[in-house]
C-alpha positions as a printed NumPy array, in Angstrom:
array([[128.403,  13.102,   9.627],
       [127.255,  10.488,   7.127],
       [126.088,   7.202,   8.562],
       [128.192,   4.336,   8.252],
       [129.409,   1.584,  10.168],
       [132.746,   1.051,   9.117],
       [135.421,   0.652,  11.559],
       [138.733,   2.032,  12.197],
       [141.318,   0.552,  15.434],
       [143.227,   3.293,  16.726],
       [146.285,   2.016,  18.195],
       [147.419,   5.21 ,  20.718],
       [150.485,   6.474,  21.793],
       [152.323,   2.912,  22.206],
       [155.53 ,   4.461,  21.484],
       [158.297,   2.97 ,  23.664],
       [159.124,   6.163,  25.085],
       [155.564,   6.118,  26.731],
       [155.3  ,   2.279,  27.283],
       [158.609,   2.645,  29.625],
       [156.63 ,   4.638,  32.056],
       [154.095,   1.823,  32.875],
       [155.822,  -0.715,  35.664],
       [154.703,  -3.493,  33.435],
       [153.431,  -3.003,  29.743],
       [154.506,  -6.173,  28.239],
       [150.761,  -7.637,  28.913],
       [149.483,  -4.489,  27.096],
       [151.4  ,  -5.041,  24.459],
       [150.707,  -8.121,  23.841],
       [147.063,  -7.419,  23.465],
       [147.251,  -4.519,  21.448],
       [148.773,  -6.727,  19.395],
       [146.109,  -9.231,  19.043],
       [144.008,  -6.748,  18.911],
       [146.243,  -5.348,  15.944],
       [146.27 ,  -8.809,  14.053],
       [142.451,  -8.892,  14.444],
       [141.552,  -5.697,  12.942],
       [144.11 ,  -6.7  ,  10.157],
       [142.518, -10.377,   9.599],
       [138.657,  -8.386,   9.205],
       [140.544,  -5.653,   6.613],
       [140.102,  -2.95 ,   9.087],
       [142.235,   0.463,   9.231],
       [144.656,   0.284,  11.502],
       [146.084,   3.69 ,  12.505],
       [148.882,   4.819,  14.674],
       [148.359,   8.193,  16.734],
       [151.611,   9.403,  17.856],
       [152.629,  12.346,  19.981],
       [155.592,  13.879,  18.494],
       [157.193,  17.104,  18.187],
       [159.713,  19.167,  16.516],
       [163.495,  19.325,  17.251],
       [163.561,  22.768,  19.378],
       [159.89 ,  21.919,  20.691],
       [158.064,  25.09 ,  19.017],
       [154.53 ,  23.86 ,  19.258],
       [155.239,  23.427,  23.467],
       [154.223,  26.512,  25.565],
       [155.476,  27.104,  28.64 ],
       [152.226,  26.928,  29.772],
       [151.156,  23.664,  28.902],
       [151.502,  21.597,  32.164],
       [151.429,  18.676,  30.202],
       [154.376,  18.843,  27.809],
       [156.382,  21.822,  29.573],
       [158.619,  19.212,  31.401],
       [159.998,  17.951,  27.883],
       [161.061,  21.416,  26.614],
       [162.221,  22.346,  29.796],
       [164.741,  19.079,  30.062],
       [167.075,  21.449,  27.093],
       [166.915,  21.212,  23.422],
       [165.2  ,  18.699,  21.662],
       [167.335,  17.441,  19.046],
       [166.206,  15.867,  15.768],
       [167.51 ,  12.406,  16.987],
       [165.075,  12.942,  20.311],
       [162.376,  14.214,  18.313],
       [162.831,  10.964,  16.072],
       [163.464,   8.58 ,  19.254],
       [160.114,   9.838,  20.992],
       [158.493,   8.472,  18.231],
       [159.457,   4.983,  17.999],
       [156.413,   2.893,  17.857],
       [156.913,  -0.098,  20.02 ],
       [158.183,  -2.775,  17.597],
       [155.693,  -5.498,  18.755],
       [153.434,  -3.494,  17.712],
       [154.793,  -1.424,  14.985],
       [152.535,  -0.335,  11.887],
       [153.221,  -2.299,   8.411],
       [153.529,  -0.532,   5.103],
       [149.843,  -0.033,   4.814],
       [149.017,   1.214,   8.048],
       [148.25 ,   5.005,   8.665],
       [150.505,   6.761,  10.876],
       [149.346,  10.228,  12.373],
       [151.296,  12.111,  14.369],
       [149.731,  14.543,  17.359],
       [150.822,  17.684,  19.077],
       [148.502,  17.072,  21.997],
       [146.586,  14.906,  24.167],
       [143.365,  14.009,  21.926],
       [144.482,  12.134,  18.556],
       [142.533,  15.18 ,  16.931],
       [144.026,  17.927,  17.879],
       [147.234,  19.023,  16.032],
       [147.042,  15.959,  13.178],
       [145.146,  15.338,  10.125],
       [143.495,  12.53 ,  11.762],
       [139.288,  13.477,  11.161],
       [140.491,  14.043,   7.582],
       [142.222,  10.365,   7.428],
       [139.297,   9.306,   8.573],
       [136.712,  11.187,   6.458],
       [138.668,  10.359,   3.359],
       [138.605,   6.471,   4.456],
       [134.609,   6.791,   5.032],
       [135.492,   5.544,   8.475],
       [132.61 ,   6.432,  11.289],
       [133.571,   3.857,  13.883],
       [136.582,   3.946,  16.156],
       [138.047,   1.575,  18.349],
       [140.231,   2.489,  21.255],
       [142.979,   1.286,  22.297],
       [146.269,   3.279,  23.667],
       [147.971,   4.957,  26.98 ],
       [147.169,   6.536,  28.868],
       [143.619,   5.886,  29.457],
       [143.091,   9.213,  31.429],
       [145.191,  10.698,  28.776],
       [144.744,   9.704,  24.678],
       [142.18 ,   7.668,  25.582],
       [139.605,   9.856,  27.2  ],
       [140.382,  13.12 ,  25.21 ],
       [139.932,  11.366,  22.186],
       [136.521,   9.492,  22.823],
       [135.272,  13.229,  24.51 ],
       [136.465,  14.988,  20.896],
       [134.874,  11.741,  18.878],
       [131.629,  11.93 ,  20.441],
       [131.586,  15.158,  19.897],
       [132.074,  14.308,  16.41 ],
       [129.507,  11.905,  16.16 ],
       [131.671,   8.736,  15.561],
       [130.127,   5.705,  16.753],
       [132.776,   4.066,  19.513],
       [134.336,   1.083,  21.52 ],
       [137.022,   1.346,  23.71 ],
       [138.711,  -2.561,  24.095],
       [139.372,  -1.859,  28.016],
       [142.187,  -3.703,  28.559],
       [143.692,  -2.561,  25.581],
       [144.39 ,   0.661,  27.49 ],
       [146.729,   1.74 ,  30.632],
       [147.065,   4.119,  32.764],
       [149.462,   5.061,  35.317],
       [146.89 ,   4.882,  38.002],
       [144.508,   1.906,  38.362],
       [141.729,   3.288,  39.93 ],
       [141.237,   6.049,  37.27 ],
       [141.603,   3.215,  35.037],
       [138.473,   1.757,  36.431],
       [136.082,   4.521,  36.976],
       [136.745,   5.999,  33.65 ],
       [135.934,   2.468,  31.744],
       [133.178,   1.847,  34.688],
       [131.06 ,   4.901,  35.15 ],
       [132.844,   7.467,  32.551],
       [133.255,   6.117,  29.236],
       [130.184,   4.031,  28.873],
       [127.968,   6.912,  28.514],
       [129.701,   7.947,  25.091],
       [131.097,   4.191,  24.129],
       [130.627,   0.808,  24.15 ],
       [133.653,  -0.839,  26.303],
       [134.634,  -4.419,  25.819],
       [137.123,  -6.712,  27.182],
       [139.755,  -7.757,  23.8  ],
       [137.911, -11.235,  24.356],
       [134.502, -10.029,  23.964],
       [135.775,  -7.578,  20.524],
       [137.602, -10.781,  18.587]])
């Protein structure tokens, strides 16, 4: 990958449907959005990963531990499939951002994100999303791997469990990023 510093904020999987799972995400969500208005106010990307699948749920195998639960609930309807998606509206993109929409866990995999990306010259992501064992840390694996540079804005994530919360921005994700309180990024 080319060398270049410029700087993308991925804003992960903040879709209502997964922000009503968290006890309290209303102090998330209000940092994501500064964090939102930020990256707008220095002209960088902002782009919206989003898990979302069909109506019927093809791309879910029975297999997958992960998503089996939703198939398995009956048919997923086109107005599901559409409801799923809903970005939270404190947070929701505006006309220019890039929306990209997932079939699993990492942002890559499924989407055309590392082509959005490419295309934009972009070689610097920042993280910010739920679930922080989730999104968060299969996507900063799969963009090391990639060779983008990274910063995760640490309490710009969640994650259902505190402690993993912790360890993965204290010991885990340091080796591969740079994390940074939303404070310390603006």
């Amino acid at each position: 990958m080319e060398q270049t510093t410029k700087a993308a904020l991925l804003v992960m999987d903040m879709q209502s449907s997964i922000l009503g799972m968290l006890p309290d995400a209303t102090g998330l969500v209000d940092k994501v959005a500064r964090a939102i208005t930020q990256a707008r106010s220095n002209n960088m990307p902002v782009i919206y990963v989003v898990v979302g699948f069909r109506a019927g749920t093809p791309e879910i195998s029975a297999s997958n531990k992960s998503f089996s639960a939703i198939s398995s609930r009956g048919p997923w309807t086109e107005e599901q499939a559409a409801q799923w998606l809903q970005i939270h509206a404190e947070v929701a993109p505006q006309q220019s951002d890039i929306v990209v929409t997932k079939r699993r866990v990492s942002a890559f995999t499924g989407s055309d994100l590392e082509v959005v990306l490419r295309a934009q010259g972009v070689g610097h992501l920042v993280l910010t999303g739920i679930a922080t064992s989730g999104v968060v840390l299969s996507t900063l694996r799969e963009a090391s791997d990639k060779d983008f540079r990274l910063t995760v804005i640490e309490d710009c994530c969640a994650d259902m469990d505190e402690e993993v919360h912790r360890v993965l921005m204290e010991k885990v994700f340091p080796r591969q990023a740079e994390v940074m309180r939303l404070e310390e990024w603006v």
